[in-house]
SEVEXGU-378164 format. One line per 8 residues: their letters; for each residue x, y, z of N, C-alpha, C, O, CB. Coordinates in steps of 0.1 Angstrom, whole numbers, plus 2048, in hexadecimal, padded with zeros to 3 digits. Each point is the difference from the previous one (the first is absolute). Last residue first. Glycine has a CB too. Layout:
BEGIN
A> X Y Z X Y Z X Y Z X Y Z X Y Z  ...
***
This chain:
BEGIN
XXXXXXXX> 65F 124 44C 7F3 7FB 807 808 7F0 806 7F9 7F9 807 7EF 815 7E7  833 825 806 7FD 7F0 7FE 7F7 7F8 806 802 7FF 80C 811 801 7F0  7ED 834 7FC 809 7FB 803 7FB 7F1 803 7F4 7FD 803 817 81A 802  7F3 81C 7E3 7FA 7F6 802 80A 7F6 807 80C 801 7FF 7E5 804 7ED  815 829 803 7F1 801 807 7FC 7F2 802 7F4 7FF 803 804 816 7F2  834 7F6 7F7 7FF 808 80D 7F3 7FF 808 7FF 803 80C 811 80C 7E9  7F8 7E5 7D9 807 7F3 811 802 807 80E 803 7FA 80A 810 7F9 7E6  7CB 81E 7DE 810 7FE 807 802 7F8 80C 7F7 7FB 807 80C 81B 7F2
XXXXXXXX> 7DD 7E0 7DC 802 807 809 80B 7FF 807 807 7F7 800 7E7 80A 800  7F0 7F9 7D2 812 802 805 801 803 810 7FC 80C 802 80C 802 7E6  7D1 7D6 7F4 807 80C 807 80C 801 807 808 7F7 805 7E4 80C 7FD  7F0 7DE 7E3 80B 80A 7F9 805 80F 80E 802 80C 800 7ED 7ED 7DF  7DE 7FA 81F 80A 7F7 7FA 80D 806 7FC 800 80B 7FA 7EE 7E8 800  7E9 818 82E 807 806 7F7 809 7F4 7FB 807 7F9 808 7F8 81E 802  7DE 7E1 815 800 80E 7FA 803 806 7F5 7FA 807 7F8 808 7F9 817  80B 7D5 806 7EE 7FE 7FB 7FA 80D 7FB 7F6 801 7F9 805 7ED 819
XXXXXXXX> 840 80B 7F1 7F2 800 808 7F4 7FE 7F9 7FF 801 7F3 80B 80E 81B  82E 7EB 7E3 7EF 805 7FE 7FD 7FC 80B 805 7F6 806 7F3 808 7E2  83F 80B 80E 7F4 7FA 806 7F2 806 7FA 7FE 80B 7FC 811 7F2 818  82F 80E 7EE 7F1 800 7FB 7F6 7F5 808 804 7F9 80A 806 80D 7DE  81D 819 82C 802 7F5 7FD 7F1 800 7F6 7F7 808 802 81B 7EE 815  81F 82B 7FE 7EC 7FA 7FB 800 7F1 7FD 809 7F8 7FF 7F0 81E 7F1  82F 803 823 7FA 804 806 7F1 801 7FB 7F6 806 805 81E 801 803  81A 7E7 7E0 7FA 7F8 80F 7F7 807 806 7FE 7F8 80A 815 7FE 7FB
XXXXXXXX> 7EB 809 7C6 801 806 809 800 7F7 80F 7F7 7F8 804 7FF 81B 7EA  800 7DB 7EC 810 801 7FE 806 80A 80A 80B 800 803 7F4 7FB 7E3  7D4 7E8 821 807 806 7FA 80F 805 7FE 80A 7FC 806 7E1 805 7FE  7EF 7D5 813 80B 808 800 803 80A 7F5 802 7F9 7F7 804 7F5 815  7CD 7F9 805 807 7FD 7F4 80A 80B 802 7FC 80C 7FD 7F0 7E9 7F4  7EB 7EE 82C 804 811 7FC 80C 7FB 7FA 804 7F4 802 7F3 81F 812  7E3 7D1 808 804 803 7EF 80B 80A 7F8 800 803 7F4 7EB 7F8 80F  7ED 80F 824 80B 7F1 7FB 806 807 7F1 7FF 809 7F8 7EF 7DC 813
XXXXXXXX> 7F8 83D 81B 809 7FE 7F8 805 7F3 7FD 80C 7FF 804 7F6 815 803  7DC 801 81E 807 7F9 7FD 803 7FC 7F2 7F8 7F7 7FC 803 807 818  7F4 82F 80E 7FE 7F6 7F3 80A 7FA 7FE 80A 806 7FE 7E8 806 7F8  810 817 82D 7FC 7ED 805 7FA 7F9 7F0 7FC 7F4 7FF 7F7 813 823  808 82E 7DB 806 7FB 809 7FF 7F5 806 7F6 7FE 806 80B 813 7FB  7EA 800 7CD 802 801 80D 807 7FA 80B 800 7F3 7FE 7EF 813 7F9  809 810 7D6 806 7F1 809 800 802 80C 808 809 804 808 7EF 7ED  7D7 825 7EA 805 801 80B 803 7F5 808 7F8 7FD 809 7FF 816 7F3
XXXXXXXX> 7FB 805 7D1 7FA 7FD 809 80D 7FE 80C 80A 808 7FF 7DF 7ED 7F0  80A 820 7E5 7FC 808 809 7FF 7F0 80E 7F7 7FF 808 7FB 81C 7E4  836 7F0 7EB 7EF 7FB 804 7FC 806 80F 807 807 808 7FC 7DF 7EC  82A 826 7F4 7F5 800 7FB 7F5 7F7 800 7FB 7FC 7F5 812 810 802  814 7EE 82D 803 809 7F8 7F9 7FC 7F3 7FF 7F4 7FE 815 811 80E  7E3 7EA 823 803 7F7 7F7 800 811 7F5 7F5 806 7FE 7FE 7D7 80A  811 823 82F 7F5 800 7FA 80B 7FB 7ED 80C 800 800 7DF 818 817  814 7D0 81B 807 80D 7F9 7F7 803 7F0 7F9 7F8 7F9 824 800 813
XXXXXXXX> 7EA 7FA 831 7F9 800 7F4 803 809 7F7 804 80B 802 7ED 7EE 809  82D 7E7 818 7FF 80E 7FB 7F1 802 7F5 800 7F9 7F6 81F 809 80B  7FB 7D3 809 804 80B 80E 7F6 80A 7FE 7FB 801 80B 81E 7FD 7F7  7E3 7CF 7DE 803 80E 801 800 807 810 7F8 7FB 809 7FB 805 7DD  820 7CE 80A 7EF 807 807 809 80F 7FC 80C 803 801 7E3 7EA 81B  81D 7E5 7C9 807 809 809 7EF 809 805 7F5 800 7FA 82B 802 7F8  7FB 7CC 7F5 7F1 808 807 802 80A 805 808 7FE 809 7EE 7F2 7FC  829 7F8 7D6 801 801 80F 7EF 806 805 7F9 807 7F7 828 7FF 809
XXXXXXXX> 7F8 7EC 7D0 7F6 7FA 807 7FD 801 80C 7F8 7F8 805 80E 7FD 7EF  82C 81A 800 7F5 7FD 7F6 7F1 7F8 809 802 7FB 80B 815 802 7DE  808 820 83A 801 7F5 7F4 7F8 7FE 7F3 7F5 806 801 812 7EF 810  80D 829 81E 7F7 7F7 7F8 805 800 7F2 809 805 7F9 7E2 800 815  828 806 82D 7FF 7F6 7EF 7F7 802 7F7 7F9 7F6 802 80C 7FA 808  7FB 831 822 800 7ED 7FC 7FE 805 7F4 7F9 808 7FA 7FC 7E4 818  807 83B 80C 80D 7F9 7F8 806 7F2 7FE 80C 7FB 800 7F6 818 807  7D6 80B 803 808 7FD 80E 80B 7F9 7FC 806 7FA 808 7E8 805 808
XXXXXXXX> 7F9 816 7C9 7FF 80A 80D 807 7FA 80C 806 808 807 7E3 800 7F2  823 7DB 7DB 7F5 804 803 805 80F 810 80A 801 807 7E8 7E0 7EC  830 806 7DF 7FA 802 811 7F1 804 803 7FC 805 7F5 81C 803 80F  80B 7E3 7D3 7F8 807 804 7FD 800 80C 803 7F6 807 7F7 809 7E8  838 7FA 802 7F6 7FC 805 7F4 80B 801 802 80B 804 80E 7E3 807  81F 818 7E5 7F9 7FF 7F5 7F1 7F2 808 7FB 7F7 7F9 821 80F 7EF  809 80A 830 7FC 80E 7FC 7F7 7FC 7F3 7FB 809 7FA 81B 806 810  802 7D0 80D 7F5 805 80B 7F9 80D 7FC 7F7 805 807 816 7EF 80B
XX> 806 7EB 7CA 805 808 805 7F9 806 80D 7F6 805 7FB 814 7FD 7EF  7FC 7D1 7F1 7F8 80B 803 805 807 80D 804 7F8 808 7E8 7FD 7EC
***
C-alpha cells in the first residue's frame, strides 16, 4: 500500500476500518431535515473506495457517507 492510497482524516492521521472519529464542523445530512452536530462521536466507521469518504451511522442517521475533511480521530 502506497502513502497515496492512505485514508486520512482533517489533521492527517491514519484511519482505519473500525476507527472512532469526532465530527469538526456541523453538518447538515442531505435530504433530511436534520443536523450532526459539531464534537459528535463517530465508532465504527467503514472505509470506502473513495480516499476522501468514509461510511458510518449515527443515532440520527443510518448509512451515511461522510467526507474526511470534517472529522478527525477521537
Amino acid at each position: 500500500m502506497s502513502d497515496e492510497d492512505i485514508t486520512r482524516d482533517s489533521n492527517g492521521a491514519e484511519l482505519k476500518d473500525g476507527d472512532s472519529v469526532t465530527l469538526i464542523k456541523d453538518l447538515k445530512v442531505k435530504g433530511s431535515s436534520e443536523t450532526i452536530k459539531r464534537g459528535t462521536l463517530v465508532k465504527n466507521i467503514r472505509l470506502t473506495a473513495k480516499l476522501d469518504e468514509i461510511e458510518c451511522s449515527t443515532k440520527q442517521v443510518k448509512g451515511l457517507v461522510l467526507r474526511t475533511e470534517f472529522l478527525k480521530k477521537a
